[in-house]
PALUMVO-867785 format. One line per 10 residues: number of its first residue (from 1); their letters; for each residue x, y, z of N, C-alpha, C. Coordinates in steps of 0.001 Angstrom, whole numbers, plus 500000, padded with zeros to 6 digits. Each point is the difference from the previous one (the first is absolute). Last residue first. Example, Ala and Ser with C-alpha at 12.3 -4.5 7.8 and 13.67 -1.06 7.14 Angstrom:
<atoms>
2 = sa = 512850/497750/507080/500820/501190/500060/499230/501090/500730  500290/494280/499930/499110/501190/500000/500900/501200/500000
</atoms>
This chain:
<atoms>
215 = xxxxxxxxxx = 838920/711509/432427/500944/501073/500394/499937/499334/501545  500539/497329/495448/498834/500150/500844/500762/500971/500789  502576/497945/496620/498694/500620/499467/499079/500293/500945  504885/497429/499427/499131/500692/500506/498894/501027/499805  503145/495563/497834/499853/501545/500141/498581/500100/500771  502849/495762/501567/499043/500104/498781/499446/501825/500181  504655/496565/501290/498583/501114/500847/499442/500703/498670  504519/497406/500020/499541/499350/500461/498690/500699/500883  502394/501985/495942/499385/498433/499613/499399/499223/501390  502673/504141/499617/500805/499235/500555/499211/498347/499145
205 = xxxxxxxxxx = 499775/506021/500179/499411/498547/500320/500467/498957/499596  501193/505031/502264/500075/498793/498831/499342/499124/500292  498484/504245/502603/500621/499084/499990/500337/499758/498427  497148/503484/503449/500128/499734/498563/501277/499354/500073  496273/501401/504180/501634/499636/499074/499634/499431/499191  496895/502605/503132/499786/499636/498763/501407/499994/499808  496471/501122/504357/501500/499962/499289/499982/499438/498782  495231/501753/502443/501206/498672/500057/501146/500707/498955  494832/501250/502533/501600/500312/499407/500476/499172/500214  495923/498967/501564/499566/500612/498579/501092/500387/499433
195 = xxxxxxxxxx = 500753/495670/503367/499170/501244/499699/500065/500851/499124  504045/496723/500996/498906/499694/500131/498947/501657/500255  505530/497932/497837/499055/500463/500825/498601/499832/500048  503020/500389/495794/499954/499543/501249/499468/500474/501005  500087/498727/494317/499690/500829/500781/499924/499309/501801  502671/499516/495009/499149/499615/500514/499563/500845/501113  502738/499197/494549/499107/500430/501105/499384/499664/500994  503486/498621/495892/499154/499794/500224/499501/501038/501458  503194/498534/494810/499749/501251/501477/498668/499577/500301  501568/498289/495894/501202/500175/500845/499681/500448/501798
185 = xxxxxxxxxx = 497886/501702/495249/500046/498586/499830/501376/499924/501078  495939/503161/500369/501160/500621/499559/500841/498558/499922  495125/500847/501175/500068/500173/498512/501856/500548/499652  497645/499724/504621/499982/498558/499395/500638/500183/498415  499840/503569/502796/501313/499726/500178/499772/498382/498848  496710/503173/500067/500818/500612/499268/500830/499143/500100  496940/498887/502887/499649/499726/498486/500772/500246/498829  500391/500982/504453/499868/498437/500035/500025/499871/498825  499326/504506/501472/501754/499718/500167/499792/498255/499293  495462/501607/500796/501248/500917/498690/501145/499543/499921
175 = xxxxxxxxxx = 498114/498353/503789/499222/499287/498903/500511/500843/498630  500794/502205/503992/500719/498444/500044/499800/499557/498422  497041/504051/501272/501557/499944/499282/500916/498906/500154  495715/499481/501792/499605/500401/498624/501709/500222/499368  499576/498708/504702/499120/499008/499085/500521/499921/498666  502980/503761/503129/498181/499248/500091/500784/498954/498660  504516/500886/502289/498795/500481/499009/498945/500004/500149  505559/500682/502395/498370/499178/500007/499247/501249/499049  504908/499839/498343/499154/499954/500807/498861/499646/500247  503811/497140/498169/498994/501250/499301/499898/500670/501485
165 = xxxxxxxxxx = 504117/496284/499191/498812/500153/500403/499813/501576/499576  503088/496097/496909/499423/501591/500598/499450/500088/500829  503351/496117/498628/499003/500261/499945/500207/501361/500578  503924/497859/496642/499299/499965/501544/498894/501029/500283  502646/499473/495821/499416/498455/500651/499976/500379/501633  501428/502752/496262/500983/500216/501113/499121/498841/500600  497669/501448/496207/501734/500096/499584/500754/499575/501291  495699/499719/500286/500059/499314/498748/501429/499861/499688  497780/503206/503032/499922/498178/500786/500744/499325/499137  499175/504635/498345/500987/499437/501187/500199/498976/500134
155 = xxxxxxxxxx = 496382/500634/497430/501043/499869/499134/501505/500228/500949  495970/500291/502011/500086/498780/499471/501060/499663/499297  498831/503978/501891/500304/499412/500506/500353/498459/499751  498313/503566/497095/501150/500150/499938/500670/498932/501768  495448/499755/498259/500663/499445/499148/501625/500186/500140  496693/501241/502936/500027/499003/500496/501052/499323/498548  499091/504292/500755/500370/500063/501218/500572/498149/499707  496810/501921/496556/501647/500573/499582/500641/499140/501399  495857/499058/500508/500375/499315/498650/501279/500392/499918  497462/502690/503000/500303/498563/500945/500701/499465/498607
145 = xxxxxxxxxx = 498558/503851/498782/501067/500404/500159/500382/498177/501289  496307/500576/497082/500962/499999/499600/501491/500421/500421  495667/499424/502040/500777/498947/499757/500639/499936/499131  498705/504180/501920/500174/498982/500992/500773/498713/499365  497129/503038/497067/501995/500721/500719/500150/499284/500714  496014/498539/499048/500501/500035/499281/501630/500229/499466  496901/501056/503610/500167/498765/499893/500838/499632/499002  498479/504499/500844/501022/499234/501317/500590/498611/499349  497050/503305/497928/500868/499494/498902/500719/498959/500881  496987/503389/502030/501288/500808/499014/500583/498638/499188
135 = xxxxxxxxxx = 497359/497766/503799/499675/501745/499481/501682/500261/499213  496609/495418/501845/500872/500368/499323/499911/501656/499800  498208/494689/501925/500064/501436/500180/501212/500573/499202  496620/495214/500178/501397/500171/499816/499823/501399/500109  497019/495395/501601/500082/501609/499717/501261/500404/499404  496841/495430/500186/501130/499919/500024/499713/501747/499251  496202/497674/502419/500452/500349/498523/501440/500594/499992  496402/499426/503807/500558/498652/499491/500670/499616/498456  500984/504082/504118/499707/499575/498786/499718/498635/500019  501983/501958/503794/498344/500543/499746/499479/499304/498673
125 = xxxxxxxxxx = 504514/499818/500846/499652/499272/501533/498153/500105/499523  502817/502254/496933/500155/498778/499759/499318/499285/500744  500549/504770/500846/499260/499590/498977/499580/498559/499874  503796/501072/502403/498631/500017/501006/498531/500003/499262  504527/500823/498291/500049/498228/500903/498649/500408/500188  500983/503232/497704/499533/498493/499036/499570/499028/500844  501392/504152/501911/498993/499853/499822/499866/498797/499678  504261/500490/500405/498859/500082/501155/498968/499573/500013  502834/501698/496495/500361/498080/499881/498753/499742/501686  500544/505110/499034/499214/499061/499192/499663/498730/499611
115 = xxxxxxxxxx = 503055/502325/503599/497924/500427/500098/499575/499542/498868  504548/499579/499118/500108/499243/501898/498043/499607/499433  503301/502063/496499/498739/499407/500402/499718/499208/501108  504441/501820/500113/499511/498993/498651/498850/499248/500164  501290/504172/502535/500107/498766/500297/499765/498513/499376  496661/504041/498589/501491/500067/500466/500502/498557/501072  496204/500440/496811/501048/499950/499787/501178/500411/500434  495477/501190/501156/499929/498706/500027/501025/499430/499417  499771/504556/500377/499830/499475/501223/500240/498370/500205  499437/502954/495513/501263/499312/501029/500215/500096/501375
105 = xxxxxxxxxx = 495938/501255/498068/500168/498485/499224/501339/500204/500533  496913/503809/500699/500598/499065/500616/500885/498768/499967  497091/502480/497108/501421/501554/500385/500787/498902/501131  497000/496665/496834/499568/501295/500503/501496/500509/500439  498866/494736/498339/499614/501383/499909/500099/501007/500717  500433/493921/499411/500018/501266/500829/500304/501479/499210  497478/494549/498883/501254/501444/499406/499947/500843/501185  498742/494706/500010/499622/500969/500197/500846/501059/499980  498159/495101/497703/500839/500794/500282/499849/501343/500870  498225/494202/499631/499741/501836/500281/500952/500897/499805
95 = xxxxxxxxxx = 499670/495050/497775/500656/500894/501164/499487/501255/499905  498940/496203/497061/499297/500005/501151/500912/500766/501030  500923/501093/495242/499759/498357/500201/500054/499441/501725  499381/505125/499413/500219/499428/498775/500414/498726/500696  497891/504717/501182/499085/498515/500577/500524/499013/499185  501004/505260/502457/499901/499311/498562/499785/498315/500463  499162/505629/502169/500475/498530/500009/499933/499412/498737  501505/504755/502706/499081/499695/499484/500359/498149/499485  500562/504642/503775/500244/498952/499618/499194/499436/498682  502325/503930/503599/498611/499299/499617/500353/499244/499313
85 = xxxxxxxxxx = 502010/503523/503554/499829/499502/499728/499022/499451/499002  502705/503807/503428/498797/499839/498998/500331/499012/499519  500207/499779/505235/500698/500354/498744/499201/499966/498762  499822/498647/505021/500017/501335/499830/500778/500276/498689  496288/495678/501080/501765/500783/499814/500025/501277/499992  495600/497704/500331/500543/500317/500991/501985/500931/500190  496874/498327/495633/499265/501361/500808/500883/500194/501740  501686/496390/497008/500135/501578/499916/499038/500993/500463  499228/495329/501540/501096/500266/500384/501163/501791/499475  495308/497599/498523/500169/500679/501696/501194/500376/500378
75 = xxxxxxxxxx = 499222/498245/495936/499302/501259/499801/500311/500659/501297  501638/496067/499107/501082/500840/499749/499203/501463/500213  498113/496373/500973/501047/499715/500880/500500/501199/499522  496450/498456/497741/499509/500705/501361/501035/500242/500709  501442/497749/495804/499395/501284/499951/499887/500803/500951  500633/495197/500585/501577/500942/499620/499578/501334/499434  496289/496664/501603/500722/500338/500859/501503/501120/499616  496094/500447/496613/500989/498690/500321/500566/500206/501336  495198/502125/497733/501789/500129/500470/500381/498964/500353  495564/499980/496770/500311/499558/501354/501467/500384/500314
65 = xxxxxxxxxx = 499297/502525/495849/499399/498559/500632/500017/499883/501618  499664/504619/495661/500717/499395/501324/499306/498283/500221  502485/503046/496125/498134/499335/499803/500738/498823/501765  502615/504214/497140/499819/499411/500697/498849/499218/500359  501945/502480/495479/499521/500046/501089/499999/498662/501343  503572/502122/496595/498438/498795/499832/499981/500044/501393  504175/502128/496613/499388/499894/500967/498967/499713/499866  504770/500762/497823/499576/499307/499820/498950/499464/501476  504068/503503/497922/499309/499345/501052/498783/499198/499392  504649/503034/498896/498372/499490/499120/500304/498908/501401
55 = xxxxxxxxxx = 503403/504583/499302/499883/499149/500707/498337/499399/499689  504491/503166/498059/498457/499787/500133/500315/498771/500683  503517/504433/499176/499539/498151/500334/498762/500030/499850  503754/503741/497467/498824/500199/500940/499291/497896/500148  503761/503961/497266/500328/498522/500822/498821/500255/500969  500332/502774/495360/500249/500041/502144/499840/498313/499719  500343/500423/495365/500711/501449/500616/499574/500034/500975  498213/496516/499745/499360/500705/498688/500819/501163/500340  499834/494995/502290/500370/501274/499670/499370/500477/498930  498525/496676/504655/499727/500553/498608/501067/500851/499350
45 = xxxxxxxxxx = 499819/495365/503106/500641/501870/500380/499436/500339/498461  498087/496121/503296/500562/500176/499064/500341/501125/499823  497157/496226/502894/500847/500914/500087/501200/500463/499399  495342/496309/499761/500790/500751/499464/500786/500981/500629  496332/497671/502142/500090/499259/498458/501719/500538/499390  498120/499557/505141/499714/500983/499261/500645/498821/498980  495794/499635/503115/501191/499549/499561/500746/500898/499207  495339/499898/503881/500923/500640/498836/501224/499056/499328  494065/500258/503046/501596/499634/499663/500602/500242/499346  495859/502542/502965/500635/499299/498466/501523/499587/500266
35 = xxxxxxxxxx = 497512/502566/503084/498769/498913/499880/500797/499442/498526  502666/502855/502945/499566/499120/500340/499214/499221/499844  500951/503728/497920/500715/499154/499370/499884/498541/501293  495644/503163/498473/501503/500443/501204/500744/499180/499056  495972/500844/496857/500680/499064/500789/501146/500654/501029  498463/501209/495194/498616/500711/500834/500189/498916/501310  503144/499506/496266/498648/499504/500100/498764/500148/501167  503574/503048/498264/498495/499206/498346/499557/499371/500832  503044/501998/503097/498870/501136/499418/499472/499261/498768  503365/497520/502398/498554/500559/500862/498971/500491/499866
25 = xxxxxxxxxx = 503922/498832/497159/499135/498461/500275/498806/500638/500706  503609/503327/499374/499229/500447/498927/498908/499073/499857  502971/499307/503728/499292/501268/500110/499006/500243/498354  503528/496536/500192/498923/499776/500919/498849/501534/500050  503597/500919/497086/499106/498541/499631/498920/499775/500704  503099/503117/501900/499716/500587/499162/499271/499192/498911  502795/498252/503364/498822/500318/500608/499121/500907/499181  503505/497721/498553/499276/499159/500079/498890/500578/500653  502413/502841/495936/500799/499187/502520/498480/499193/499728  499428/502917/496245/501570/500367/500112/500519/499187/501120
15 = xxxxxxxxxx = 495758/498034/497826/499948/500715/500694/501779/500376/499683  495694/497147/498621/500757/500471/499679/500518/500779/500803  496205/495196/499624/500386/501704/500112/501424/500240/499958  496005/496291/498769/501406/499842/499741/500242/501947/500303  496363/495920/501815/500096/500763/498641/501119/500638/500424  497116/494922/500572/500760/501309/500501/500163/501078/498887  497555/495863/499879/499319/501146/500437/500867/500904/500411  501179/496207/500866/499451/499246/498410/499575/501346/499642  500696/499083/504678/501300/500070/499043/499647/500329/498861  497156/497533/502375/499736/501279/500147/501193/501164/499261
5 = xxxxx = 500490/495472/501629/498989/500178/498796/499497/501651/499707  502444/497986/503791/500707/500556/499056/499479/500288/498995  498097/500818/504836/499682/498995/498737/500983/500309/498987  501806/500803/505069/498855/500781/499136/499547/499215/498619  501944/500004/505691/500231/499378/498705/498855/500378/499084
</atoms>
């Protein structure tokens, strides 16, 4: 985990690909890309008669602290993978974020992020700071496509009054399905079974069971 303050001090590169940014981050700031953090700012198509992309990044150095158990974990754990890998972190309203990177990155997305929902678990076990993992956007595509899954099921339940079961979910996508389903006036959600997967039917509600919100 790195001082966000430090943030404050970034500076803003250019590139045709992201690695063409990063690479140009290496050479001003006289830095590997392992000693600096990145975001990108912008991905946009220029025309001018060619159709040509740019890609602006947004990078600051690294200012090392005491490692966090979820650092030493990951440092050890890609130097041991047989894959290219890396990572970089973000520190927003007390969750660690951590980005996955490199020629490797769909490793950790196949099997609908099997190796990346993985890690988190085990991030999490180490952390006393609530971790979240993420590469290519995963998360993001993830719960919007649990939202579509869970709205057009609902609207089943709705017309033909009899319940759905889901398949088993983690924690994190229950709690998507819970939230989307609470906000549909009529339909309620619940989750069955016991341990980290559970089933998830989507029902009418009836008035006699208070919406479900917990995964």
């Amino acid at each position: 985990m790195e001082k966000e303050e430090n943030k404050e001090q970034s500076q803003e590169f250019k590139g045709r690909n992201l690695e063409d940014a990063i690479s140009l981050a290496e050479h001003v700031l006289k830095l590997p890309r392992t000693r600096f953090n990145y975001e990108i700012v912008t991905e946009k198509t220029k025309l001018f008669g060619i159709k040509t992309k740019e890609v602006v990044i947004r990078a600051w150095e690294k200012i090392p602290l005491d490692k966090t158990p979820v650092l030493k974990f990951l440092d050890d754990f890609l130097k041991k993978f047989p894959a290219d890998l890396r990572y970089y972190t973000q520190n927003k309203n007390d969750i660690i974020y951590i980005i996955f990177e490199g020629p490797d990155k769909p490793l950790l997305l196949r099997k609908d992020g099997a190796l990346l929902l993985a890690l988190q678990h085990v991030l999490n076990k180490l952390s006393p700071q609530k971790v979240q993992t993420d590469c290519d956007f995963y998360r993001k595509r993830k719960e919007q496509a649990l939202r579509e899954q869970a709205q057009k099921t609902a609207r089943r339940v709705s017309e033909s009054g009899r319940q759905e079961t889901l398949d088993y979910m983690n924690p994190y996508e229950r709690r998507i399905v819970h939230i989307t389903v609470n906000q549909i006036t009529g339909i309620t959600s619940e989750s069955l079974g016991n341990g980290f997967l559970k089933k998830m039917t989507i029902l009418p509600d009836h008035g006699d069971r208070k919406k479900n919100s917990h995964p």
